[in-house]
Rosetta silent file (secondary structure, phi, psi, omega in degrees, C-alpha in Angstrom):
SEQUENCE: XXXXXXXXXXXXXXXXXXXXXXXXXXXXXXXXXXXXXXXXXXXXXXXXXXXXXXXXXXXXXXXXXXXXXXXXXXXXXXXXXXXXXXXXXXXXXXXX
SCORE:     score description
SCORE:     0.000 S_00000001
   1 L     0.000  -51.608  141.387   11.774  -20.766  -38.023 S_00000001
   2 H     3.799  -77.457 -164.629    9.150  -18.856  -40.016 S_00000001
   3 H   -81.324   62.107  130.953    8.876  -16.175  -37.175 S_00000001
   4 H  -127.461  -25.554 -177.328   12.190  -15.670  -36.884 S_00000001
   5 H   -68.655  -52.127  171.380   12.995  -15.391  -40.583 S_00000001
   6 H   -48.541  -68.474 -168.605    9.910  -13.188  -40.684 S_00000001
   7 H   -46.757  -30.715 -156.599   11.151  -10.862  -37.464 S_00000001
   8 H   -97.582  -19.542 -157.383   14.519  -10.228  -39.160 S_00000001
   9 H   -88.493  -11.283  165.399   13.225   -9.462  -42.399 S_00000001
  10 H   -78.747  -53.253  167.065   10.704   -6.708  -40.409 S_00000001
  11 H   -54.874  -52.839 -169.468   13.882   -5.219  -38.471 S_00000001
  12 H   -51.742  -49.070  166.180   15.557   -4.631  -41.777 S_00000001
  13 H   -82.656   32.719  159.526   12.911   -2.393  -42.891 S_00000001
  14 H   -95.614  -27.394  174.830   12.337   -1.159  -39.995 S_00000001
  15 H   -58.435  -61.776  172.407   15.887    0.085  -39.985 S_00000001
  16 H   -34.982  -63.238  160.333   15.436    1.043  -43.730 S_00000001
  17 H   -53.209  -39.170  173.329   12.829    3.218  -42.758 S_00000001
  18 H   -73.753  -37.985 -173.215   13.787    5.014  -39.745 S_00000001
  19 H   -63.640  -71.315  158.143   16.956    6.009  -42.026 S_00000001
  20 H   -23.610  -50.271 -168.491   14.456    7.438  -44.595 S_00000001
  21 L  -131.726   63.671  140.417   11.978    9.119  -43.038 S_00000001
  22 H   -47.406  -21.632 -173.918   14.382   10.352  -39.924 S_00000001
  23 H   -83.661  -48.361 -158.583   12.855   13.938  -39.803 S_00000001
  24 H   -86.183  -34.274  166.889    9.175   12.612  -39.527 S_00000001
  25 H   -39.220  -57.648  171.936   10.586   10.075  -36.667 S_00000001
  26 H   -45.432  -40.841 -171.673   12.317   13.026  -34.844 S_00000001
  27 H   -60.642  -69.140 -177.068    9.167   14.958  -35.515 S_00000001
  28 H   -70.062   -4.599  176.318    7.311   12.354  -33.517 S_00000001
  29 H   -91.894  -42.779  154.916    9.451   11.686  -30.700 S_00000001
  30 H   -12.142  -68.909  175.172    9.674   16.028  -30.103 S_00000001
  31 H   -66.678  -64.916  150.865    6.056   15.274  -29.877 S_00000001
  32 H   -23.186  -56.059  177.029    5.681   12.315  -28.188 S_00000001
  33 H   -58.815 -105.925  173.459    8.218   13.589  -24.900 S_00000001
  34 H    23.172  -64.884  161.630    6.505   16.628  -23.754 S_00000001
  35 H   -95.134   13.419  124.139    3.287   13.757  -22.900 S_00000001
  36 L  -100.318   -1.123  136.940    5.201   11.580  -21.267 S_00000001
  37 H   -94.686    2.360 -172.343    6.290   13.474  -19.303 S_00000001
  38 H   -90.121  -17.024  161.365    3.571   15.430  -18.290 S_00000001
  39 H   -62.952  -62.934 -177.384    1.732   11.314  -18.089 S_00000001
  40 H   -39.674  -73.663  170.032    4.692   10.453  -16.117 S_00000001
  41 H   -31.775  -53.930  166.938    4.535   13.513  -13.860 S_00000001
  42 H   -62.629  -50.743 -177.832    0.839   12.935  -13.370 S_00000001
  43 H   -83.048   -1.161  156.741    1.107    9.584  -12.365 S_00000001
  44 H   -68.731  -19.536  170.977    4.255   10.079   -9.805 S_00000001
  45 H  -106.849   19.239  166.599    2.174   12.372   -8.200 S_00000001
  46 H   -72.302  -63.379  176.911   -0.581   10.344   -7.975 S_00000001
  47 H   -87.974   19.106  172.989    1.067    7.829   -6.451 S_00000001
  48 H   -93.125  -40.747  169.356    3.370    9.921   -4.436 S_00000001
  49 H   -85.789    3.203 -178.751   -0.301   11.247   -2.644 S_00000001
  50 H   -88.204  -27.404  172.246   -1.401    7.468   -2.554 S_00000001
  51 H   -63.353  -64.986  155.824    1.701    6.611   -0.449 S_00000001
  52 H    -7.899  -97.130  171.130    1.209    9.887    1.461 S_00000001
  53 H   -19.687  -28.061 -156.727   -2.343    8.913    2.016 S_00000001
  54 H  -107.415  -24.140 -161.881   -1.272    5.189    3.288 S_00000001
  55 H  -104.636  -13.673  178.223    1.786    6.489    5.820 S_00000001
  56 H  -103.733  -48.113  164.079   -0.905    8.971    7.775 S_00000001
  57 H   -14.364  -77.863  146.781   -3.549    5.627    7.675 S_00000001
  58 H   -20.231  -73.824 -150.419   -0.658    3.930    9.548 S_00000001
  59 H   -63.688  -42.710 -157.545    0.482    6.622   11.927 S_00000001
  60 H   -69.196  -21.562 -177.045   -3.364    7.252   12.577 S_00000001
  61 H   -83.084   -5.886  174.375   -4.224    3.564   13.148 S_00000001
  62 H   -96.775  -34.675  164.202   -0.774    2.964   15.527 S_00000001
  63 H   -25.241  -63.867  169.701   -2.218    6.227   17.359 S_00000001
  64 H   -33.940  -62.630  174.559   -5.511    4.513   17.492 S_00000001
  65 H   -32.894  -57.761 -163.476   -3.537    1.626   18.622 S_00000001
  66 H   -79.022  -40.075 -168.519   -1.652    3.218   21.697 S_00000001
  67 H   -73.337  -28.121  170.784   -4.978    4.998   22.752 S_00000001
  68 H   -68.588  -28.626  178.660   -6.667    1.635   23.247 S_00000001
  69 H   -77.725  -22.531  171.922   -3.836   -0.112   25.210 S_00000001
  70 H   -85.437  -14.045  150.347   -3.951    3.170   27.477 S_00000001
  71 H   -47.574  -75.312  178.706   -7.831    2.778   28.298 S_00000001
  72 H   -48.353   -0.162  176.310   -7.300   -0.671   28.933 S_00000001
  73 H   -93.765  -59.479 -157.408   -4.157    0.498   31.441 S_00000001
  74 H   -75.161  -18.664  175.017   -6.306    3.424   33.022 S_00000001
  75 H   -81.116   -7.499  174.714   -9.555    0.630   33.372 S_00000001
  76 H  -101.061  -24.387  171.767   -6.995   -1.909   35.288 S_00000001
  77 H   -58.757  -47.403 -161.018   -5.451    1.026   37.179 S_00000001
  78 H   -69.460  -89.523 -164.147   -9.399    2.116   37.780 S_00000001
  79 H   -58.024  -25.597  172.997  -10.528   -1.404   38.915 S_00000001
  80 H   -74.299  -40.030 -162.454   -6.974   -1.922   41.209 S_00000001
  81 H   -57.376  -56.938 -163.416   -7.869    1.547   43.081 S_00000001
  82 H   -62.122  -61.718  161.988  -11.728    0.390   43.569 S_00000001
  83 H   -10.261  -60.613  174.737   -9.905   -2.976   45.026 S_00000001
  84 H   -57.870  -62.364  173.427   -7.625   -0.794   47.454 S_00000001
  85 H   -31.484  -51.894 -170.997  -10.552    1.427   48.149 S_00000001
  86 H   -66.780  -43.230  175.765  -12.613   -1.360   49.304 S_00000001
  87 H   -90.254    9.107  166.766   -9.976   -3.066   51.548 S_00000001
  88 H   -58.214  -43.285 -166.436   -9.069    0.571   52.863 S_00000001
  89 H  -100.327  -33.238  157.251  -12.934    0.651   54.324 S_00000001
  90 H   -42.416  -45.103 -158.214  -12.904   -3.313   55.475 S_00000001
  91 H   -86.940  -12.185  179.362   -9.918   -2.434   57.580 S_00000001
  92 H   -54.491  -62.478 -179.439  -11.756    1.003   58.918 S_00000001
  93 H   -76.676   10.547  153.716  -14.799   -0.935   59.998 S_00000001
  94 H   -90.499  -44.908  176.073  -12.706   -3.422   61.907 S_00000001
  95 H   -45.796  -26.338 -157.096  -11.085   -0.973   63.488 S_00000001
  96 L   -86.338    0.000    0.000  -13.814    1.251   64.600 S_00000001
């Protein structure tokens, strides 16, 4: 009960105050915008190149991805050929 009796009696003069000294409030929010946005601005494009940065990780690791299941294609293509090869030259030297 305290803290709430307390809280209200801190809005009224907080109210009281901003009504007083309105000029030097304005005066600080004039100042105040200008660096947040230029904070703001810095950190959207911070994290606008961290996203960047994270969507070419990705592309390069499903790249990555694709080149290894196509080794692993061309070594089972590679080992079926040597297979073929082999029973190409069994059936020669029965023939011959």
């Amino acid at each position: 009960m305290p803290l709430l009796i307390g809280g209200a009696i801190f809005a009224v003069l907080g109210l009281i105050s901003l009504i007083f000294w309105w000029t030097d409030f304005m005066t600080i929010i004039r100042g105040a915008l200008p660096i947040s946005l230029l904070l703001g601005g810095a950190l959207a494009t911070y994290v606008g190149l961290d996203e960047v940065q994270d969507k070419i990780r990705e592309e390069r690791q499903r790249q990555d991805e694709k080149l290894e299941k196509a080794k692993e294609e061309i070594e089972l293509v590679r080992a079926e050929a040597e297979r073929y090869k082999e029973e190409l030259e069994k059936l020669k030297d029965k023939n011959n």
